[in-house]
C-alpha positions as CSV (number, residue, x, y, z in Angstrom):
1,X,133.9,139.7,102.0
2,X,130.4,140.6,102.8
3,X,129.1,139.4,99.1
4,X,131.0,136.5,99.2
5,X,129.8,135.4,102.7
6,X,126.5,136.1,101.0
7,X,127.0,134.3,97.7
8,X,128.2,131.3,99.8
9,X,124.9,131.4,101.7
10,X,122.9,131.6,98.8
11,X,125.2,128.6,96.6
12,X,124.5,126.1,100.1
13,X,121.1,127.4,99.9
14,X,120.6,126.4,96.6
15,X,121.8,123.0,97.1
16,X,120.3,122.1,100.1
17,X,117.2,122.8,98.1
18,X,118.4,120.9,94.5
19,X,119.0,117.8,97.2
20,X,115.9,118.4,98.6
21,X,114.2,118.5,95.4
22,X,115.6,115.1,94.5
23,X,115.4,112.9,97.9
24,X,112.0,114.4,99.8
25,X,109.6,112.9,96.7
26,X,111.0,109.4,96.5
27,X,111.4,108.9,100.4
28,X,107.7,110.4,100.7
29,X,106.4,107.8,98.3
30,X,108.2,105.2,100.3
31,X,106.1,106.4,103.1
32,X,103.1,106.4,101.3
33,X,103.7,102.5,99.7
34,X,104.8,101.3,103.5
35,X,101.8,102.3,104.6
36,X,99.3,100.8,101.5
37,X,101.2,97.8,101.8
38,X,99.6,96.9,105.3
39,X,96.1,96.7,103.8
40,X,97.1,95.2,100.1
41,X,99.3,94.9,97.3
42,X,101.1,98.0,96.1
43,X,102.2,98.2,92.2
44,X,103.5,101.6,92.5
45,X,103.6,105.1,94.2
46,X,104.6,108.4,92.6
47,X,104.8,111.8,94.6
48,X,105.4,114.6,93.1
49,X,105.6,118.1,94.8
50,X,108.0,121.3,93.5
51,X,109.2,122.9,95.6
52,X,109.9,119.4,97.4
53,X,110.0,121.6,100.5
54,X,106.5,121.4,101.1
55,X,106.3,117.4,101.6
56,X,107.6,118.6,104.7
57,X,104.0,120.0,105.7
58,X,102.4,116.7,104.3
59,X,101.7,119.2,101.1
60,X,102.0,118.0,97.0
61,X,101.3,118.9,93.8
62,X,100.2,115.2,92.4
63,X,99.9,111.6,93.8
64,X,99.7,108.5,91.7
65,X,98.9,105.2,94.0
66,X,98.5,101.5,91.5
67,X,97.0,98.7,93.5
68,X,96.9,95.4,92.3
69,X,94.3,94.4,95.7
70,X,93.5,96.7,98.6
71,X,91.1,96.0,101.8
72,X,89.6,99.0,103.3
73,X,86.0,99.7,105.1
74,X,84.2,103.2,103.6
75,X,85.1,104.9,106.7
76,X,88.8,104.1,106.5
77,X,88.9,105.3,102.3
78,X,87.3,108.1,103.5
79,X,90.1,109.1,106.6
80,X,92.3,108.8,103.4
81,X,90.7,110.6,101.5
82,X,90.2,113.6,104.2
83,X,94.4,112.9,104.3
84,X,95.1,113.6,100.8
85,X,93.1,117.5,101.0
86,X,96.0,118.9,100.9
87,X,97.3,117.0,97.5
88,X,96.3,118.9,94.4
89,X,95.6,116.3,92.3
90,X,95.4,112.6,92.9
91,X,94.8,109.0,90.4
92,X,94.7,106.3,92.2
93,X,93.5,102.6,90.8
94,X,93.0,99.5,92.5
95,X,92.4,96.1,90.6
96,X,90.4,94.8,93.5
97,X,89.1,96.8,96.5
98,X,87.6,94.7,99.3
99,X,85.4,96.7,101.5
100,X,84.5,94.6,104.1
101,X,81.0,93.9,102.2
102,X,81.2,93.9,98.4
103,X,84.1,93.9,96.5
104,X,84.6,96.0,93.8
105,X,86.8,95.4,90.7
106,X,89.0,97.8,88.3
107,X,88.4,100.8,91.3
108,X,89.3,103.8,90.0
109,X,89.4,107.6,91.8
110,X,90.7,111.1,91.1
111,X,90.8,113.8,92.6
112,X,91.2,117.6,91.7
113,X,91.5,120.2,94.1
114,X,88.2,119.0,96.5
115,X,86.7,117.6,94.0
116,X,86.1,114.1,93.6
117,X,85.1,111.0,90.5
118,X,85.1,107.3,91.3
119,X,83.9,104.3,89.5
120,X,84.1,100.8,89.8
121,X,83.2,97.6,88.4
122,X,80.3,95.7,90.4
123,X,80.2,92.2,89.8
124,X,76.5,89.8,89.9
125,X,79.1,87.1,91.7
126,X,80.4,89.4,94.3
127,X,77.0,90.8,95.0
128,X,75.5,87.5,95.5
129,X,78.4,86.5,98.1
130,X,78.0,89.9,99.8
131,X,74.0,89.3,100.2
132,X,73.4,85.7,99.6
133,X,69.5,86.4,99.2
134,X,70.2,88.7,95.9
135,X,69.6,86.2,92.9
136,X,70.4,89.5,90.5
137,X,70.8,93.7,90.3
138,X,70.8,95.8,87.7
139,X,70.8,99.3,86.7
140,X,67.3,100.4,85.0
141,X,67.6,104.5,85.3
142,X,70.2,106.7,85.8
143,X,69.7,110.4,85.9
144,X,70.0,113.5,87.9
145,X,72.7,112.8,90.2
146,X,70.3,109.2,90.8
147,X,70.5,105.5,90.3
148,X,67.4,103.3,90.4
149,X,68.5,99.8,90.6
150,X,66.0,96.7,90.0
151,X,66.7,93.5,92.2
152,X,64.9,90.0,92.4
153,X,65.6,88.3,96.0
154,X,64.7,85.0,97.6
155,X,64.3,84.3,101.1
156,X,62.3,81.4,102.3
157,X,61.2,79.9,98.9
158,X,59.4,83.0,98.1
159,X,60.9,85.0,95.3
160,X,60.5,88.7,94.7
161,X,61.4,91.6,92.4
162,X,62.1,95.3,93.9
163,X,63.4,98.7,92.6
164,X,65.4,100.4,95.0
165,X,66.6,104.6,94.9
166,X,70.2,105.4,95.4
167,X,70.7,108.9,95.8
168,X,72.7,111.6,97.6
169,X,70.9,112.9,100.9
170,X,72.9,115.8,102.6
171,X,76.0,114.3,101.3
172,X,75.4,110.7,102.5
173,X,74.9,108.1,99.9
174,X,71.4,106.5,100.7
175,X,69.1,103.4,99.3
176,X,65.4,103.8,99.4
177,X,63.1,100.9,98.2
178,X,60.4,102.2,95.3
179,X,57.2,101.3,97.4
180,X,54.9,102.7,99.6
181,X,56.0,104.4,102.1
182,X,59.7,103.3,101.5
183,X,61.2,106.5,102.6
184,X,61.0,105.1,106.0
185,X,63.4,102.2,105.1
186,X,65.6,104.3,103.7
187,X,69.1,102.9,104.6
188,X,72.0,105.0,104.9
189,X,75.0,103.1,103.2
190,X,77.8,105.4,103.3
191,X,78.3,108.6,105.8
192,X,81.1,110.7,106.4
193,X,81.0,114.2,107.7
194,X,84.5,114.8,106.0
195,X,83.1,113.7,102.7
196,X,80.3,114.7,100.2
197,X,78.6,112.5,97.7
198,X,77.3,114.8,95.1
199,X,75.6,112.0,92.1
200,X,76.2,108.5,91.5
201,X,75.0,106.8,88.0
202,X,75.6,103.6,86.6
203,X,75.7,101.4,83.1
204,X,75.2,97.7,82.6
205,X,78.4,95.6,81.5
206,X,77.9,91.8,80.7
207,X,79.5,91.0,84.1
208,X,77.1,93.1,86.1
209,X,77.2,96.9,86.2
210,X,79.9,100.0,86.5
211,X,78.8,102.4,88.7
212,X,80.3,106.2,89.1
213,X,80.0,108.8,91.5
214,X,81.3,112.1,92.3
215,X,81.8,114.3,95.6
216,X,83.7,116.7,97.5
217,X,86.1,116.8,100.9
218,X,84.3,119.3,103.1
């Protein structure tokens, strides 16, 4: 009697799991779309975790987010970010990601462990309605973790052409104008003490310029 009150325990167990296996995934990416869906366009989720168990504990093995348009500042991509740590490996793609300031086309980000690669497409349009002062950008060196970028601005009638530093400083993303003494406008663009920019580079495109960066979650 013993082994078959045993074997019956173990035969419910092993459904309870095979049902867990099946529903926890697809009601998890549910979830996950509901809450997309408030700041954009959702294409589709995926969610996979085995055992399923673990979704339980906001734990899984692989995400897959499509986004056809999504609207996010950089502190809120970065709370997501810090949210997915305990996801072992995410893709996620956006068609258009509005950040508040620039918008940046054919977004794309993965995720390994706590290691992190973007890129994105950056647009001479979009960067002239962010800053309407900017007549033109673009990328002139890229190397070493560091992107020197070359811009010509009006203000006033006057017209001038400046080369600006992009580069990682204690895991903040900062710009520093190339001119005398520009260290002291150094602007911080991006800061997060949950996330680490480790190199950003960049390659001209005929629309503008695709820039890539990599990082870590701390």
């Amino acid at each position: 009697m013993r082994r078959l009150a045993g074997l019956g325990v173990l035969v419910v167990l092993i459904l309870v799991l095979g049902v867990a296996q099946l529903v926890l995934p697809g009601i998890a990416a549910q979830r996950l779309r509901d809450r997309l869906a408030r700041s954009g366009r959702v294409l589709s989720v995926q969610v996979d975790a085995f055992p399923a168990l673990e979704l339980l504990w906001h734990q899984a093995d692989r995400v897959v987010v499509r986004l056809q348009r999504y609207r996010s500042s950089p502190q809120g991509l970065a709370t997501l970010l810090n949210q997915a740590g305990d996801v072992g490996s995410l893709s996620a793609s956006a068609a258009e990601l509005d950040t508040g300031l620039l918008t940046l086309r054919d977004a794309s980000l993965t995720k390994h462990g706590n290691q992190l690669t973007g890129s994105a497409q950056v647009t001479e349009a979009d960067l002239r309605t962010a800053l309407p002062v900017l007549d033109s950008v673009t990328p002139v060196a890229s190397s070493g973790g560091t992107l020197t970028l070359q811009g010509t601005a009006s203000l006033l009638g006057v017209a001038a052409t400046v080369q600006a530093t992009v580069s990682q400083q204690n895991g903040d993303l900062v710009v520093t104008p190339d001119v005398p003494f520009g260290g002291l406008a150094t602007i911080r663009v991006f800061s997060d003490p949950r996330l680490a920019v480790e190199s950003i580079s960049a390659a001209r495109t005929p629309a503008g310029f695709r820039v890539s960066a990599t990082g870590s979650l701390r």
